[in-house]
N, C-alpha and C positions, 0 to 999 in steps of 0.2 A: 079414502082410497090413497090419496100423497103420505099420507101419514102411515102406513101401514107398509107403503113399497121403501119408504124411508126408514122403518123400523128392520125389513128386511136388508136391506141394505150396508146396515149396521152391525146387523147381526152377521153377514155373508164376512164383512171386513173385520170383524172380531174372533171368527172362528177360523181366519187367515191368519190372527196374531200381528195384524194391520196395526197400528195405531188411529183412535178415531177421535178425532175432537170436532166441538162447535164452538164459535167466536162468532164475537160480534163487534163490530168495529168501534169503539171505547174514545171518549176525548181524554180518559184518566193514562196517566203514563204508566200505572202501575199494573194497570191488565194488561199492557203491551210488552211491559215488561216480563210479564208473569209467562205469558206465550210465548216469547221470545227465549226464556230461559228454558222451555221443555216442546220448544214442536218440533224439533231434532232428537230427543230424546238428550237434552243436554250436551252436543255434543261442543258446538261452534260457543257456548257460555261458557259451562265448567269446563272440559276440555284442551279446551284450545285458548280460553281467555279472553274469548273476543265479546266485552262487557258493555263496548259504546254503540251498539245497533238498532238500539228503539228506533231512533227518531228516519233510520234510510227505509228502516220494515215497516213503519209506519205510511209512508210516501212507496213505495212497494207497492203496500196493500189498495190503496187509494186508486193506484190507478187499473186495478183489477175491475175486468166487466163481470157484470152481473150476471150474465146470457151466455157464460164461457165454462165448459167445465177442462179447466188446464191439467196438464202433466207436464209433470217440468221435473228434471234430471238435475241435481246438483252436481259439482267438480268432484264431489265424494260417492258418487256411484249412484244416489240414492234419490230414489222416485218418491215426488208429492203429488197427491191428486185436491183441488179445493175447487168447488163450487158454491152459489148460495142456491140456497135452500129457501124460496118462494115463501112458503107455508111459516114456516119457522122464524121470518128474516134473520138470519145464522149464515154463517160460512158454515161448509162443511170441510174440513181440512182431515188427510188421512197420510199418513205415513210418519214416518219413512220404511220402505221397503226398497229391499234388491231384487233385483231380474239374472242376476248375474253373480256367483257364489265367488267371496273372495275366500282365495285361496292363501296360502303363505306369500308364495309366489308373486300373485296379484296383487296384495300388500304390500311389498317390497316395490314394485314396478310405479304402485300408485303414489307411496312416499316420495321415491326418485323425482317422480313426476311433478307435482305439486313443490318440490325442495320443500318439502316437512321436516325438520330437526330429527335427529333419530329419537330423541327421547319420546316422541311422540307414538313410535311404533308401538309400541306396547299398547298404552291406550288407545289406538283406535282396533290395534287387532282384539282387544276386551269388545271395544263398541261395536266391532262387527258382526261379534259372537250372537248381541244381542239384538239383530234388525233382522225382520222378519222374512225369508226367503222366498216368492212366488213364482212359479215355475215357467208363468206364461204372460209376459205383458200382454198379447193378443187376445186372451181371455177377460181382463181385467181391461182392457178396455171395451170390450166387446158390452161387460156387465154394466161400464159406465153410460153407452152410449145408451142404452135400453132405458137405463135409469134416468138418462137424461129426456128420450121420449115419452117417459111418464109423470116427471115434475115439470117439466116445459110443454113438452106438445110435440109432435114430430114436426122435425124440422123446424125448430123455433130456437135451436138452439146449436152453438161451434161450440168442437172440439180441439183443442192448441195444444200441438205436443211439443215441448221446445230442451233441449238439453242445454245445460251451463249457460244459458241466458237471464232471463228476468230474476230469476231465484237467486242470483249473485250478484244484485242491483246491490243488498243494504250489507253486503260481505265482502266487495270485492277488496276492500284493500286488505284481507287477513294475512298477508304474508306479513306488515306494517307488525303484525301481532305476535308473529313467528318467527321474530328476526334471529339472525344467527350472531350469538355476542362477537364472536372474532372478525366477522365478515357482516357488520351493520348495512352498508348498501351494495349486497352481494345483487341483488336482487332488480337494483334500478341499473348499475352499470352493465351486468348482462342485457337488458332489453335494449337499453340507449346503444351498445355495442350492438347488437342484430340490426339496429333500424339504421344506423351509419351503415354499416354494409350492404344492408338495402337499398337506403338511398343512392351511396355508393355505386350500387353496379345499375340500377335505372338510366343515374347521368351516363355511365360508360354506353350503354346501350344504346339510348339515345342519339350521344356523339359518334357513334357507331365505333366503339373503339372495342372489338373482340375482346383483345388482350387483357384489357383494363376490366373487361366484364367478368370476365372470366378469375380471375382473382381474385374481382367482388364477390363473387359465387359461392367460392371455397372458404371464404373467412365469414361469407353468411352461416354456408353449412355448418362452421366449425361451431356455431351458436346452437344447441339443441334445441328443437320446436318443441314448445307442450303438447303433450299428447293429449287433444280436446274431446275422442270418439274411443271406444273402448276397442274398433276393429282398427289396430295400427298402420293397416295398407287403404283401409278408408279414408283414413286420420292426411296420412299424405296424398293421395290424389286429390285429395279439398284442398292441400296446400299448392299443389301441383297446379289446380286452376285458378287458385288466389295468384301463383306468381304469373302465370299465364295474363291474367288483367293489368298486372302492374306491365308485363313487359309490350302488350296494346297501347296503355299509355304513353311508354315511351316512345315509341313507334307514331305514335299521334301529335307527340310535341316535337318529333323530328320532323315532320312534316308531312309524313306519309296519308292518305288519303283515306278516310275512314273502307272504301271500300275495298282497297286491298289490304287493309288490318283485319276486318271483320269475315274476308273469304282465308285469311291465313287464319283466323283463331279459330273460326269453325272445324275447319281440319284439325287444329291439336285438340282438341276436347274428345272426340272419338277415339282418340290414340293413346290419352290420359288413359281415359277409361280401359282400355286392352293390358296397362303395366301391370305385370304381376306379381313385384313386390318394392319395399321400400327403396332399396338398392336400384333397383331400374325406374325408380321415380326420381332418384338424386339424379343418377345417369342422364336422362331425360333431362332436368334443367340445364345440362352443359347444352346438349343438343337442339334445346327451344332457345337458348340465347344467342348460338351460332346461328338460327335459322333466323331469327326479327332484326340479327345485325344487318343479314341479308336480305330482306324484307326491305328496313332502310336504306341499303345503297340500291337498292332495283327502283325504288320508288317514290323517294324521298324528294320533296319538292318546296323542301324549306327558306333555298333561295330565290324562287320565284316569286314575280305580283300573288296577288290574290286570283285575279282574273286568269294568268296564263297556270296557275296552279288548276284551274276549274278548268280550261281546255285542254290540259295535257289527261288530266281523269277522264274525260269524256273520249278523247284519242284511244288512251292504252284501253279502256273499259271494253269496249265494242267496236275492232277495225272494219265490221262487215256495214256499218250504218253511212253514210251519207258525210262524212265530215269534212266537206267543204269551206271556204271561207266563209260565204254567207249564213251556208244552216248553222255551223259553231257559233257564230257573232249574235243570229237571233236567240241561240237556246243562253247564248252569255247575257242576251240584253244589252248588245254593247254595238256601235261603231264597226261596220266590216274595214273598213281603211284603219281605225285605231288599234283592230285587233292586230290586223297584217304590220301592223308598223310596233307593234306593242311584243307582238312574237317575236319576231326576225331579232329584234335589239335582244331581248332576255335568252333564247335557245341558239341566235348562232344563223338559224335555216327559216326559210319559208315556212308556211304551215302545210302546203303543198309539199313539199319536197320531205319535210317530219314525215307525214303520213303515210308518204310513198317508200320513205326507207324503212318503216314500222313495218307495212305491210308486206316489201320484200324479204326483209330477218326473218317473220312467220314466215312464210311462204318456205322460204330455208329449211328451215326447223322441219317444218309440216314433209317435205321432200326427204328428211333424212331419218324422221323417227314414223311412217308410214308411208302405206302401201298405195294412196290416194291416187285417183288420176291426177295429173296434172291441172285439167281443168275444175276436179271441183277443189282443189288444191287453191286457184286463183276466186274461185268464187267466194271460200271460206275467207279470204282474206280481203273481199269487199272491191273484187274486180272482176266484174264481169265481164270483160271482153278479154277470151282468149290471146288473141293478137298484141293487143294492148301491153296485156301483164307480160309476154313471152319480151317484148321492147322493152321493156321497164325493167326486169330480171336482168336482160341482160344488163343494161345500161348501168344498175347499181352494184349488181356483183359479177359483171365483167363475163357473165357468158349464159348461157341458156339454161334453162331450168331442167330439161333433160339431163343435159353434160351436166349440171351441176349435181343431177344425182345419182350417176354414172360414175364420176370421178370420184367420189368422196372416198376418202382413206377410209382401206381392207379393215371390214372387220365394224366400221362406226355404224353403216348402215343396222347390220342385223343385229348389235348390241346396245343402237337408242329402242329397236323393235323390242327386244327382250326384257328391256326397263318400261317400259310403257305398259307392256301384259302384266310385270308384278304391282 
């Protein structure tokens, strides 16, 4: 029966104009070599030149499971599919095939991309001519999956789609092979450039220094990113959440609190995904680095203890909970008298007097960007006695909560209201 879904199988990939080979994993370097020379169809040997590969594809191949039947995308557009083959003990390796018709165009775009030498245009628009065009990845994997229920078993077996990953373990350094005579390290001083202005504008951020970030930004961009995904505006929102991570970390070595990095990050990944094309994803990094500068001066607690770093997060996190001297000191583990004498030195204020002006500013805020009674106004802010809070309001900003949201300068009322609905 294995033998028969396997001969169909063969046959299905032959009259696609598939390539189909079986290998077997060889101690002789000369079968690896022999494979190595034509499971591209020659391209990465004769081609391109790249002659010292045995021994990476070899250690490649090794760490491939047995139980896996992969798909894996090269940097040249082109889909391999290999599994082993139980019955046979054989790999079955099949391609190269395209999913995606290169065009003149597309050629041109993917040379740019790769800095392939022009003399190479020629020859690969030759070798694209000759790789077999399938019109529906979804299909073709659909037939693998079936195939793999009937040589394994259902469910006895994963399927790994991975693009320009593992399949560029025993290749990656091919640019080494493609060098440009006039321009010999064109190639490493461009990256070394991008990753200085990377690092570059992390520290600015970090130090909170806009300006300096902001600079880094422009002399990053001015580096062009490899185009890693074939859908361009894909290609950058992945980049969009890569810088997204680095500008977390910096935000984390400023000192900021993991939990108000991780409720700002949350928020720009939805927003990533909404940009609708490259241009408004560049846009976008001005305005996500303006936003984690800000991020860091709001919340930045790099010059505190450890301890009064961990009481100020548990303060700003939730003003409605209980944050007294004693309850903060048990949930710190610490000394009520060493916290109170531990705060006052590091902030300035009481921990008493911290909470109560925290809790007045909300209470502000809350009085001038809605419509709230006043009372559940003082409740959201972790005072429940009316009277109390209306003494305290006044006491820290000089007059009653009413008048204070009575007075407020024409026009702020009903245009924090109108920001708040968008």
């Amino acid at each position: 029966m294995s033998s028969d879904i396997i001969q169909f199988m063969h046959n299905f990939l032959e009259s696609s104009h598939i390539p189909v080979h079986y290998f077997t994993i060889s101690p002789h370097e000369e079968d690896f070599l022999e494979f190595l020379q034509n499971f591209d169809l020659g391209l990465r040997y004769h081609v391109l030149g790249m002659t010292k590969s045995s021994e990476r594809f070899r250690q490649w191949f090794f760490s491939r499971v047995p139980s896996v039947i992969y798909f894996e995308k090269d940097i040249f557009l082109c889909t391999y599919i290999f599994l082993f083959l139980p019955e046979k003990q054989k790999w079955l390796f099949c391609g190269p095939v395209l999913f995606e018709e290169i065009t003149e165009n597309r050629l041109s775009v993917l040379v740019d991309d790769l800095e392939l030498p022009e003399e190479f245009h020629a020859s690969l628009k030759y070798y694209y001519e000759h790789i077999p065009f399938f019109p529906s990845v979804d299909l073709l994997k659909s037939m693998f999956f079936e195939f793999g229920n009937m040589v394994y078993g259902k469910e006895r077996f994963d399927m790994k789609y991975r693009d320009n990953t593992d399949l560029e373990i025993w290749h990656y350094d091919y640019k080494n092979y493609l060098r440009i005579p006039e321009k010999p390290f064109h190639n490493i001083h461009v990256i070394e450039a991008r990753y200085e202005a990377e690092n570059a504008l992390i520290e600015a951020v970090c130090s909170c220094n806009e300006a300096a970030a902001i600079e880094a930004l422009t002399k990053f961009h001015a580096y062009l990113l490899p185009q890693r995904l074939p859908d361009r505006l894909r290609d950058m929102k992945n980049y969009t959440i890569t810088f997204n991570t680095h500008l977390r970390k910096a935000a984390e070595r400023a000192g900021v609190h993991p939990i108000h990095i991780d409720a700002h990050s949350n928020g720009t990944i939805p927003r990533i995904e909404q940009l609708g094309s490259v241009n408004q994803c560049i846009t976008f990094h001005k305005k996500m680095t303006h936003e984690y500068c800000e991020l860091i001066r709001r919340h930045s607690l790099q010059n505190y203890s450890v301890i009064i770093r961990k009481a100020l997060t548990y303060i700003n996190t939730d003003l409605c909970t209980d944050l007294t001297l004693n309850v903060l000191a048990e949930q710190l583990n610490v000394n009520a008298s060493y916290l109170s004498m531990l705060f006052k030195k590091e902030t300035g204020m009481t921990l008493t007097d911290y909470v109560n002006k925290l809790r007045i500013e909300h209470a502000g805020r809350l009085l001038l960007c809605t419509n709230l009674p006043i009372k559940s106004i003082a409740q959201k802010c972790g005072i429940s006695d009316i009277y109390y809070f209306t003494r305290l309001f006044k006491r820290i900003m000089g007059t009653t909560p009413k008048i204070f949201r009575q007075n407020a300068p024409h026009g702020v009322h009903s245009d924090l209201l109108a920001c708040k609905k968008q």
